[in-house]
MARBARO-599003 format. One record per atom (N, C-alpha, C): atom name; residue in one letter; residue number from 1; x, y, z negated. Coordinates in steps of 0.2 Angstrom, whole numbers. Atoms other than C-alpha are relative to their C-alpha. Example, Ala and Ser with C-alpha at 12.3 -4.5 7.8 and 13.67 -1.06 7.14 Angstrom:
BEGIN
{N a 1 {4 -6 0}}
{CA a 1 {62 -22 -39}}
{C a 1 {4 6 0}}
{N s 2 {-4 -6 1}}
{CA s 2 {68 -5 -36}}
{C s 2 {-4 5 -3}}
END
This chain:
BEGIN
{N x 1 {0 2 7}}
{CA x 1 {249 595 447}}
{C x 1 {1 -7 -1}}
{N x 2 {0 5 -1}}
{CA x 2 {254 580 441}}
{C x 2 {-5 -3 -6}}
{N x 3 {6 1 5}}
{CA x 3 {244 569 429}}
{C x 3 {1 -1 -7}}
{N x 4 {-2 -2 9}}
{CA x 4 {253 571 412}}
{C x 4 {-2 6 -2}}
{N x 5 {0 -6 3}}
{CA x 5 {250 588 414}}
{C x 5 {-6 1 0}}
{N x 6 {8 2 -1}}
{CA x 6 {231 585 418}}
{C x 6 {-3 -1 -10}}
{N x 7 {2 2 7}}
{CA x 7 {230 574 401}}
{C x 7 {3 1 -7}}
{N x 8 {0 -1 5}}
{CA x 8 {240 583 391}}
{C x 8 {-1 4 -7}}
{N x 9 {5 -2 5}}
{CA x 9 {233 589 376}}
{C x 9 {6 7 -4}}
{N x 10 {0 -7 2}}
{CA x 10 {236 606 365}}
{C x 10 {-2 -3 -12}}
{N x 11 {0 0 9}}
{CA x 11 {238 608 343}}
{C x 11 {0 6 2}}
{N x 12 {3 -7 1}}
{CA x 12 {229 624 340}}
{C x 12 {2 0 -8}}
{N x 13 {-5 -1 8}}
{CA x 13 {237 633 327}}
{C x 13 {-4 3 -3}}
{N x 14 {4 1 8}}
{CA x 14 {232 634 309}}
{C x 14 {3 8 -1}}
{N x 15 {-1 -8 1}}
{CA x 15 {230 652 303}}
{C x 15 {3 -1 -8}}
{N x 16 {-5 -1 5}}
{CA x 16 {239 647 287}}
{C x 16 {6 -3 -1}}
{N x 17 {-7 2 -3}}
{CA x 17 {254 641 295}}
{C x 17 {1 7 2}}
{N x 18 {-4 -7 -4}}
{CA x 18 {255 658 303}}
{C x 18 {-2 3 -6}}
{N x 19 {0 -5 8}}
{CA x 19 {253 667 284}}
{C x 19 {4 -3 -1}}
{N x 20 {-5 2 4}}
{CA x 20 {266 655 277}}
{C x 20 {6 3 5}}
{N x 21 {-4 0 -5}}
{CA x 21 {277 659 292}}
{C x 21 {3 9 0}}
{N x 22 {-2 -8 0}}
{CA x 22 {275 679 293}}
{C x 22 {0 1 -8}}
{N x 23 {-2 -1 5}}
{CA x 23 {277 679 275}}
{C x 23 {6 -1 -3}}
{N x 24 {-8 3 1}}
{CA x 24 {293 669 274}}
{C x 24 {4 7 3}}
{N x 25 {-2 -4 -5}}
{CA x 25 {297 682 287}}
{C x 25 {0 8 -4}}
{N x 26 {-1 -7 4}}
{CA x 26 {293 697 277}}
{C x 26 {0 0 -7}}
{N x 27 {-5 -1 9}}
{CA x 27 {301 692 258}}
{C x 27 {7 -1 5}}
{N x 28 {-8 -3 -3}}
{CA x 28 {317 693 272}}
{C x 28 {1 3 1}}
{N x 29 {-3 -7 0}}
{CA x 29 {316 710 277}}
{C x 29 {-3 3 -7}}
{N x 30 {3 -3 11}}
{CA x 30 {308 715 256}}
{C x 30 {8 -1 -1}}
{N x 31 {-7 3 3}}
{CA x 31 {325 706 251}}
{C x 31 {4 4 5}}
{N x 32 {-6 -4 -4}}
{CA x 32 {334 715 265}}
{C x 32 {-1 8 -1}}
{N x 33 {1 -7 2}}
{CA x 33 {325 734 261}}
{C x 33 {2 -1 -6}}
{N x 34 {-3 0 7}}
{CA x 34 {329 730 243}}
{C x 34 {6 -1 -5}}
{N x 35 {-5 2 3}}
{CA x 35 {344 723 240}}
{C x 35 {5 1 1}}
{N x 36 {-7 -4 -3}}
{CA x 36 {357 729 252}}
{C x 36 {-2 8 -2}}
{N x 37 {-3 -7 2}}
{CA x 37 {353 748 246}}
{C x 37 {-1 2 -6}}
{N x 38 {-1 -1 8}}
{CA x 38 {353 743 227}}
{C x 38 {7 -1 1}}
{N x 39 {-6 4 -2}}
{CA x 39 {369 731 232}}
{C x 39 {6 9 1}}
{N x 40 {-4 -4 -3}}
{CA x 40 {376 748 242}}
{C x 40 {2 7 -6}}
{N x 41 {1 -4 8}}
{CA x 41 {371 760 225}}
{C x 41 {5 -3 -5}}
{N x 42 {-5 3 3}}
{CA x 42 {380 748 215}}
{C x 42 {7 -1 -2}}
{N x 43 {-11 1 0}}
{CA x 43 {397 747 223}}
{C x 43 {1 7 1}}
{N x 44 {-5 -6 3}}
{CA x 44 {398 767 223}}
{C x 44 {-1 2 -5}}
{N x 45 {0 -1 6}}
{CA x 45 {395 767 206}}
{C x 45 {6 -3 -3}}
{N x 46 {-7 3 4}}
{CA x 46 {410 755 203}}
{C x 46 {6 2 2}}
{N x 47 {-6 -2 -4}}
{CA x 47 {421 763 217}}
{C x 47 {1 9 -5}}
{N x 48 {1 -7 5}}
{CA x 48 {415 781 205}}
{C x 48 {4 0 -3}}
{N x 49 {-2 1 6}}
{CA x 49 {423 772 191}}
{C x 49 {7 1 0}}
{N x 50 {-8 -2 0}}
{CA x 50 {442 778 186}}
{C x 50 {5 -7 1}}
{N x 51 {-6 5 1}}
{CA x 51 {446 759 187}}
{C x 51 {-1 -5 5}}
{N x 52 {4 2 -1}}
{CA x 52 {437 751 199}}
{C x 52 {3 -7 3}}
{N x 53 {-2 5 -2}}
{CA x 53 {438 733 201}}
{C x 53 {-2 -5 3}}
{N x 54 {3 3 -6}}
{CA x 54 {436 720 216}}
{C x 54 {-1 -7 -3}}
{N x 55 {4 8 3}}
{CA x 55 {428 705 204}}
{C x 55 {-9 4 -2}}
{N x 56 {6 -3 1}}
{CA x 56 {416 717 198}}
{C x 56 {-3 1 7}}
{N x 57 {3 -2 -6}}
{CA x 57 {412 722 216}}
{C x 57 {-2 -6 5}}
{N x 58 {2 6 -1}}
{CA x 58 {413 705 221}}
{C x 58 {-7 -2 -2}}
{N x 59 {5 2 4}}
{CA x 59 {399 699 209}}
{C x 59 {-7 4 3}}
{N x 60 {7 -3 -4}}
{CA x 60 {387 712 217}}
{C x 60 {-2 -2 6}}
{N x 61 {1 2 -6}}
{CA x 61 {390 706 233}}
{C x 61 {-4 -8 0}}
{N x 62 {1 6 3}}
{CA x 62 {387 688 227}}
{C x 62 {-10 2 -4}}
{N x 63 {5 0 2}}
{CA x 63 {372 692 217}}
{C x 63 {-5 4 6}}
{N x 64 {3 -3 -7}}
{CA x 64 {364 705 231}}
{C x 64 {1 -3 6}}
{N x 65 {0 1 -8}}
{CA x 65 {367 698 247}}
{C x 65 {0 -9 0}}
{N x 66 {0 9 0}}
{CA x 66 {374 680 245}}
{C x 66 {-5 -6 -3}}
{N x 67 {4 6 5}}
{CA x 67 {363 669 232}}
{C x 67 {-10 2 4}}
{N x 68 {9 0 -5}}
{CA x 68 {346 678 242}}
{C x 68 {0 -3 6}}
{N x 69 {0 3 -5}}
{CA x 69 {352 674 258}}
{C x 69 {1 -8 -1}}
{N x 70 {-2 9 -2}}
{CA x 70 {359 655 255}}
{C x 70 {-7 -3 -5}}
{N x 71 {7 3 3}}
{CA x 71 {341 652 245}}
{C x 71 {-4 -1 9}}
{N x 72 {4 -1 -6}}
{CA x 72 {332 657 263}}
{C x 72 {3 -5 3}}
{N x 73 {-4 4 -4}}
{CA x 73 {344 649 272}}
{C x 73 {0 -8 -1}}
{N x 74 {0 8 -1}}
{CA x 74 {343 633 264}}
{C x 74 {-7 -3 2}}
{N x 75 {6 0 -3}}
{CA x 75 {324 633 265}}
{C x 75 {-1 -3 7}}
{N x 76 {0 1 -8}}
{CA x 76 {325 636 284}}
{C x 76 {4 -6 1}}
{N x 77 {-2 5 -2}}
{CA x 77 {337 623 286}}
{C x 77 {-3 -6 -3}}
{N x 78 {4 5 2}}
{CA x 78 {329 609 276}}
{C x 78 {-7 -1 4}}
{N x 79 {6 -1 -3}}
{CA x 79 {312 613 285}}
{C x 79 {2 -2 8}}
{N x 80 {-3 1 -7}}
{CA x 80 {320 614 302}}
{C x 80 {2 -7 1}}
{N x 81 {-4 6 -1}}
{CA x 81 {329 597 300}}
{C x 81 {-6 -5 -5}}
{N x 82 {7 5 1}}
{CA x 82 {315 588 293}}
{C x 82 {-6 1 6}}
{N x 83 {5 2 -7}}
{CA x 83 {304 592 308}}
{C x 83 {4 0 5}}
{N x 84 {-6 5 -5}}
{CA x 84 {319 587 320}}
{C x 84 {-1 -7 -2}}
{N x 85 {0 7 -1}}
{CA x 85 {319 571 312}}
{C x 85 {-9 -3 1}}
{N x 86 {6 3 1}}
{CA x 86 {300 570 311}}
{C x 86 {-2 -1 7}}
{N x 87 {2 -2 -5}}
{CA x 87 {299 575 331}}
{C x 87 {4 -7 1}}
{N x 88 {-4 6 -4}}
{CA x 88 {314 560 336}}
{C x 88 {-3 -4 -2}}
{N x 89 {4 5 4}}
{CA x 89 {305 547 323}}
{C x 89 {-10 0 5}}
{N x 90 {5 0 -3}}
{CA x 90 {288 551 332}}
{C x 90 {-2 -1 8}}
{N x 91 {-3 -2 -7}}
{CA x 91 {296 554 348}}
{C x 91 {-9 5 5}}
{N x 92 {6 -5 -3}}
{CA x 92 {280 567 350}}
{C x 92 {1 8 -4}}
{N x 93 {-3 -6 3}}
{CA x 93 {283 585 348}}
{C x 93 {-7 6 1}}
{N x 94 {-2 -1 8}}
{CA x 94 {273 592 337}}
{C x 94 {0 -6 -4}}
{N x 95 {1 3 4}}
{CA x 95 {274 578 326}}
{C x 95 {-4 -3 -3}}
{N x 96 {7 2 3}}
{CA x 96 {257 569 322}}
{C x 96 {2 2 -9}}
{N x 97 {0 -3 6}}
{CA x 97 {253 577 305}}
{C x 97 {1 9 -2}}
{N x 98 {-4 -8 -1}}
{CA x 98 {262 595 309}}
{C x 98 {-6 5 0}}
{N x 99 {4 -3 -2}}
{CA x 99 {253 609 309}}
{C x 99 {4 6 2}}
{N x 100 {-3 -7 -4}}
{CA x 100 {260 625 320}}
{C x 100 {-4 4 -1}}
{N x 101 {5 -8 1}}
{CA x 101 {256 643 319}}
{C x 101 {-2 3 4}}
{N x 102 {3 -3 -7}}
{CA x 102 {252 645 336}}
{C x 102 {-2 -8 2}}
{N x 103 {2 5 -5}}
{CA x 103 {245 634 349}}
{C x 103 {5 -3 4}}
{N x 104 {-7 1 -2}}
{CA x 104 {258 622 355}}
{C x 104 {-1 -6 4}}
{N x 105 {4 6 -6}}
{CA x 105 {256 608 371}}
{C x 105 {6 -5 -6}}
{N x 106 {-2 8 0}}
{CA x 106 {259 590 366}}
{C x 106 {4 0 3}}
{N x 107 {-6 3 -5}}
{CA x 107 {276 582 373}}
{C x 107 {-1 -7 -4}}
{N x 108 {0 6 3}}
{CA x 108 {279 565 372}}
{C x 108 {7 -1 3}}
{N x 109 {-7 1 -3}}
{CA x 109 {297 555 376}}
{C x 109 {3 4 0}}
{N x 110 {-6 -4 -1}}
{CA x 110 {313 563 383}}
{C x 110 {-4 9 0}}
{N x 111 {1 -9 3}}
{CA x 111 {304 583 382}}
{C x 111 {-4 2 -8}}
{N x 112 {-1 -2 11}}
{CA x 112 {301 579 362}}
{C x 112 {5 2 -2}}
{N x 113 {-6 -1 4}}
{CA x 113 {317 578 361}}
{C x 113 {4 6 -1}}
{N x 114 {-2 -6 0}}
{CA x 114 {323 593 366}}
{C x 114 {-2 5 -4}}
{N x 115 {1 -5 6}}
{CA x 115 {313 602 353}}
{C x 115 {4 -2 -5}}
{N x 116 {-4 3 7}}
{CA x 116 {319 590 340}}
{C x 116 {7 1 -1}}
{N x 117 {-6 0 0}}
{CA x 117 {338 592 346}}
{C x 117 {0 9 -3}}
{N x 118 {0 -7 3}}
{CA x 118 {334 613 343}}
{C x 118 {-1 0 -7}}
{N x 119 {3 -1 8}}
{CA x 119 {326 613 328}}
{C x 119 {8 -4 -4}}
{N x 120 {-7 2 5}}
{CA x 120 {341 600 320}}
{C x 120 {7 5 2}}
{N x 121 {-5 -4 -3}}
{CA x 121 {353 611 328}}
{C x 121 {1 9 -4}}
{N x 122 {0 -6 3}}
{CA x 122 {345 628 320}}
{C x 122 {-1 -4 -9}}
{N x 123 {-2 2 7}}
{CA x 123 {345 618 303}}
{C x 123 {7 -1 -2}}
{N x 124 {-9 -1 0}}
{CA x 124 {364 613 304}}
{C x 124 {2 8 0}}
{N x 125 {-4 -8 -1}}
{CA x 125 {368 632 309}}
{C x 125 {-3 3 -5}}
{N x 126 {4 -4 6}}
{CA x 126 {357 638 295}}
{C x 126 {5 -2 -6}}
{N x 127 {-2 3 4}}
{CA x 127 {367 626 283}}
{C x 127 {9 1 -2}}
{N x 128 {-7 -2 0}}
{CA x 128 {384 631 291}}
{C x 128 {1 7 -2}}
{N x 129 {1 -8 4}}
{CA x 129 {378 649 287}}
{C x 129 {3 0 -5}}
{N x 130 {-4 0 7}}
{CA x 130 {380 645 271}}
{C x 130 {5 -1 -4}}
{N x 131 {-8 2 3}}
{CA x 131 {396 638 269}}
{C x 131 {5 5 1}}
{N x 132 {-5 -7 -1}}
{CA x 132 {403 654 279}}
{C x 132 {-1 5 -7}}
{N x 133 {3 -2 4}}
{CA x 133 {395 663 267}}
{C x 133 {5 0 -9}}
{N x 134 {-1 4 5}}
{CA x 134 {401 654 252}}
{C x 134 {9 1 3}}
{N x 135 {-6 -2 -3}}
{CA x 135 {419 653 261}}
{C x 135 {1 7 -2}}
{N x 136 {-1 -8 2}}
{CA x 136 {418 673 259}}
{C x 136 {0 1 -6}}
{N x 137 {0 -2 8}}
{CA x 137 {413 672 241}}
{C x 137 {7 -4 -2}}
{N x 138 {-6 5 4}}
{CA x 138 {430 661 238}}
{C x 138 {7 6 2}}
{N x 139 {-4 -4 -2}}
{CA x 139 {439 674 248}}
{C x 139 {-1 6 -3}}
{N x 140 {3 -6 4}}
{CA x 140 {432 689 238}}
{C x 140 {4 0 -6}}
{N x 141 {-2 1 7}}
{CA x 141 {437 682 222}}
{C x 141 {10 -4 -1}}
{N x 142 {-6 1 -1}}
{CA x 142 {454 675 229}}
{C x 142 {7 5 -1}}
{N x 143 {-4 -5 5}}
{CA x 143 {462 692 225}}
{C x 143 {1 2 -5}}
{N x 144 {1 -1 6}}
{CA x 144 {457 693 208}}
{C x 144 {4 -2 -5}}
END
């Protein structure tokens, strides 16, 4: 064993960092039991219809799917890229101040960074989510 790994030290995690955390997590599946089989109900009630039309059908997808997910999504990304940047600026990972929802080892220098490169990585992708997304609702209404 070397001697970083001797003195380095542990953030014990906060049990309401793990309640914000599995809650975040379960208004994602509520919103996903909820919304994709209103959303699914909705569009065979317009495909029912003797006239059925793809702006009407659009708008459900947009209000049920799209506007829930890119609210989550932005969440998650602005979260994740703020503690990317807090993790590079500290160059310690967790971030003095942080509070984790589990038990997480101290790094310091070049193996802080690696956290902090993921995290800004999965907030960028979170954010690119949304433009796909957003991209699809342009394409939806493109035929109209």
């Amino acid at each position: 064993m070397n001697a970083n790994h001797k003195n380095s030290g542990y953030v014990e995690g906060d049990s309401r960092s793990r309640w914000v955390i599995f809650a975040y997590l379960g208004l994602w599946f509520l919103f996903g039991i909820i919304f994709i089989p209103a959303a699914e109900k909705k569009i065979d009630q317009i495909n029912a219809s003797p006239s059925p039309s793809l702006a009407e059908s659009g708008m459900v997808f947009v209000k049920y799917i799209i506007l829930p997910m890119s609210v989550f999504l932005m969440v998650q990304g602005l979260y994740l890229c703020r503690l990317g940047i807090r993790t590079f600026r500290s160059g310690i990972h967790p971030p003095p101040g942080s509070k984790m929802p589990f038990r997480t080892r101290i790094t310091t220098g070049n193996k802080a960074r690696i956290p902090a490169i993921c995290y800004m990585f999965a907030g960028v992708c979170s954010f690119l989510i949304i433009g796909l997304l957003l991209m699809m609702l342009q394409g939806i209404f493109k035929h109209v």
